[in-house]
N, C-alpha and C positions, 0 to 999 in steps of 0.2 A: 737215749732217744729224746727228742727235743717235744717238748708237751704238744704241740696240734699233731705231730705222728702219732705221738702216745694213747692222742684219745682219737682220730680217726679210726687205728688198729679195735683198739675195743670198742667203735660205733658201728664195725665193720663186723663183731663175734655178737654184738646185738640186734642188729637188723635178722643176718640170719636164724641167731638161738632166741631174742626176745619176739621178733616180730615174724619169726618165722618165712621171711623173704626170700625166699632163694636166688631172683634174679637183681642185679646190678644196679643204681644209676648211672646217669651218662653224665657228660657235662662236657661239651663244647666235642662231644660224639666221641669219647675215651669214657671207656666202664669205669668205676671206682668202686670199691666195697662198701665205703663208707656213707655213701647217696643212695635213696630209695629210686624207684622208677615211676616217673611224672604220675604214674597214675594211682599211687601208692603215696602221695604228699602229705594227704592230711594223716596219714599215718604218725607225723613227726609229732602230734599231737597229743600227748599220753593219753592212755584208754580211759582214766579214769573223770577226765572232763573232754573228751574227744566231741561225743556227740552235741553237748551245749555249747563248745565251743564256736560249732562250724556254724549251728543256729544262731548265734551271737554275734558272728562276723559276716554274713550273710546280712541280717539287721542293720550292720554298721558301716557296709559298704567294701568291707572286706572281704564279699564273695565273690563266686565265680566270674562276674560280670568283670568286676575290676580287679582280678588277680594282678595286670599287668603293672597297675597302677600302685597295689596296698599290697604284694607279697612282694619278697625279693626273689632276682630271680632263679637264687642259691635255696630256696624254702625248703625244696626235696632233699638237700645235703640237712643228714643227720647231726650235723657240727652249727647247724645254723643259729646265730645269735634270735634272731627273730622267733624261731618257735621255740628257744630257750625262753626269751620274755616271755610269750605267749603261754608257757607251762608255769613260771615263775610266778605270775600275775592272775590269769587267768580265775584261778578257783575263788581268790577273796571276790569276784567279781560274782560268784555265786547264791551268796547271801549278803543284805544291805550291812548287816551288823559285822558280817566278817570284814568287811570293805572299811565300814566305820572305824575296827579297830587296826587296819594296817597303819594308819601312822604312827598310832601307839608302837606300833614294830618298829618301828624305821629309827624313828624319834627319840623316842623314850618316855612322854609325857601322854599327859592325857591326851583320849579320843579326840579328835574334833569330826566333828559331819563330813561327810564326802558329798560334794554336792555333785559331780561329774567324773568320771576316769576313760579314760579311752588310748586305745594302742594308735601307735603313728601319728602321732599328735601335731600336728602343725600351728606352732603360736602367731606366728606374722605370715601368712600366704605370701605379702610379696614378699620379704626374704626368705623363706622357706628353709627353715632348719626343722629339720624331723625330730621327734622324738620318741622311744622306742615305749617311753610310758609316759602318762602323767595322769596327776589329780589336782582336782581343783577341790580346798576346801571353802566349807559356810564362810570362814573368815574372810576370803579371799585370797588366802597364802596359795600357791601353785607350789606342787611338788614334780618337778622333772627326772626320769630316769634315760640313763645308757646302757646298755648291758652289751657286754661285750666274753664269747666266748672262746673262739683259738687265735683270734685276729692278732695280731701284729701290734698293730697302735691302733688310735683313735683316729684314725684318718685324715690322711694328707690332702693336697691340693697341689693342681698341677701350676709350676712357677712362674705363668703366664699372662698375658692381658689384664684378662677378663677376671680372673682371683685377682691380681693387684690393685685391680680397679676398685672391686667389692671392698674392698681393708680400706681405702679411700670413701670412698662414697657412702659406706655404712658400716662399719667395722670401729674402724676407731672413734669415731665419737662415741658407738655405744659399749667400748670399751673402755674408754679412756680412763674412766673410774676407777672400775673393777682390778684390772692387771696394771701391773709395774711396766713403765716406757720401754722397756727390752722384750715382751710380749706381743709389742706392736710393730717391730722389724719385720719389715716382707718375709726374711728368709724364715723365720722363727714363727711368725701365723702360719704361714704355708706350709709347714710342714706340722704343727696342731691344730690346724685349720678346725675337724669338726667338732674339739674339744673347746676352743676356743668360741665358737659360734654359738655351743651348749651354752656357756658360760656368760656371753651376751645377752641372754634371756632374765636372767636370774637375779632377781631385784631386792635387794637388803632392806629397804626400806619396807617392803611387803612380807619381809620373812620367808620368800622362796628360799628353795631348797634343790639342789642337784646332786644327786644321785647318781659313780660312777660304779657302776656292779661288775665284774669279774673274777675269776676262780684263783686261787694262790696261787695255782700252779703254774700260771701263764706267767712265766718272768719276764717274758717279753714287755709285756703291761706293766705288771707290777713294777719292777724295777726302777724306768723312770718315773712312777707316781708318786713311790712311798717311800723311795730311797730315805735316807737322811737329809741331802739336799734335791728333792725331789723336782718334776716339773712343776706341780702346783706348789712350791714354794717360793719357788722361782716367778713361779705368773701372778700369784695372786694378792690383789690389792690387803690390805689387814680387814678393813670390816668384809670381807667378801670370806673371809678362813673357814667363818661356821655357818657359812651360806654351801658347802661343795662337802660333802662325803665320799670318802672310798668308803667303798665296801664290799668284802672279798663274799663273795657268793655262799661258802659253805657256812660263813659266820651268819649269814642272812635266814639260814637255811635253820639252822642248830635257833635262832632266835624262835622264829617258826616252830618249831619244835616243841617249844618248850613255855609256848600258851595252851588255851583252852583250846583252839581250832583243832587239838589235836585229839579234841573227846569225840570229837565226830569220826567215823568210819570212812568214810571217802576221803578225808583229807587224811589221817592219818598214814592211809594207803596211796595218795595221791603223792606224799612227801619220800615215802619208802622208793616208788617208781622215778620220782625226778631222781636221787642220789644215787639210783640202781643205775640210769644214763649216764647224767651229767659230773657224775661225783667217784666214779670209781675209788676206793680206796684214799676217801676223802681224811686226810689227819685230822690233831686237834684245834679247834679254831682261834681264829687272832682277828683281833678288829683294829687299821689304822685311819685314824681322820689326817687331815691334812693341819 
């Protein structure tokens, strides 16, 4: 069984044994086991930052008003990447010091201040690449994340106009640095289009950093990322290597684990709940950079 079956199946014995849901979501009006029902969404939420969550993105423009806008419109599927960031992120945003020391997680080095974080982050409104996380610190370094949980790839672009246009008119110049000239072929953007656009952001000379997060399990992902000749070995410029992280989700997890946030009760149990979803039967962890 190919992994997005694998964990639809078991998303589909947790809605109704964790969440106790017995009825369906729909999606394009076909039930699926795996999807809560519209009005059971914020469910996707784990219990244990549910309620500050929804008061936090309410705050932030990610309420009701502008679901249409800041959710996707996949939120109610249980497989969704978005309220994986959303659980993944969320709690450090609970306390300043917890926040303070996620880079220390990420990184390895010391704390620096978080001076800002926020979900769906758009750095240039007029090019508009979303991104699923970021922090801005004191320094001014920007830390961007991806997360990515049964998807396929990193998302394509369709081979048309209006994409070819963009790679022209804003694309390669602000790549041209970063990635190797075989990166900047139509066929070859278009089809890493929003890996690629990620990547555009990310300033070596500022110490940015991007973060692409996904589970082992997904070989679909993994495969071309971390292979031996991988795609980001293929794309990316030399000083750009230790500006991009992979990082497989449960190794992210196990790091988490194994600070102090885990003297606290809510998080402790907040960590147990993600791995009880998101992790079934999670092995031993591996960490590969690029």
């Amino acid at each position: 069984m190919k992994y997005a079956e694998a964990i639809k199946s078991h998303l589909a014995q947790y809605r109704s044994k964790k969440l106790e849901i017995t009825e369906c979501g729909t999606w394009h009006k076909k039930e699926y086991p795996h999807i809560l029902p519209e009005g059971r969404r914020k469910e996707n939420v784990l219990k244990t930052i549910r309620g500050e969550f929804w008061e936090y993105a309410h705050r932030r423009a990610l309420g009701e008003k502008c679901l249409k806008d800041s959710l996707h419109q996949c939120f109610h599927h249980l497989n969704s990447s978005q309220a994986l960031c959303f659980n993944l992120f969320y709690p450090f945003l609970l306390k300043p010091e917890w926040l303070n020391f996620l880079p220390t997680v990420l990184l390895g080095r010391n704390a620096e201040v978080v001076n800002d974080a926020e979900f769906e982050h758009i750095e240039d409104p007029n090019e508009g690449t979303n991104f699923d996380f970021f922090m801005q610190l004191r320094s001014g370094r920007r830390l961007f994340f991806e997360c990515k949980f049964t998807e396929v790839d990193f998302g394509r672009a369709k081979d048309d106009k209006k994409h070819q246009q963009k790679l022209v008119d804003i694309y390669r110049f602000k790549l041209q640095k970063k990635v190797k000239p075989g990166a900047l072929e139509s066929s070859v953007f278009l089809k890493h289009y929003q890996l690629l656009r990620n990547i555009s952001h990310v300033n070596p000379e500022n110490k940015d950093h991007l973060f692409l997060i996904f589970p082992r399990g997904n070989s679909d992902i993994v495969s071309p990322l971390v292979c031996r000749v991988g795609v980001l070995d293929d794309f990316l410029a030399e000083k750009m290597k230790s500006c991009v992280t992979v990082l497989q989700l449960e190794d992210l997890i196990k790091r988490i684990q194994g600070t102090s946030v885990m003297e606290d009760s809510v998080m402790k149990m907040h960590w147990h709940l993600f791995e009880e979803k998101y992790l079934p039967g999670s092995g031993s962890p591996s960490q590969t950079n690029p």
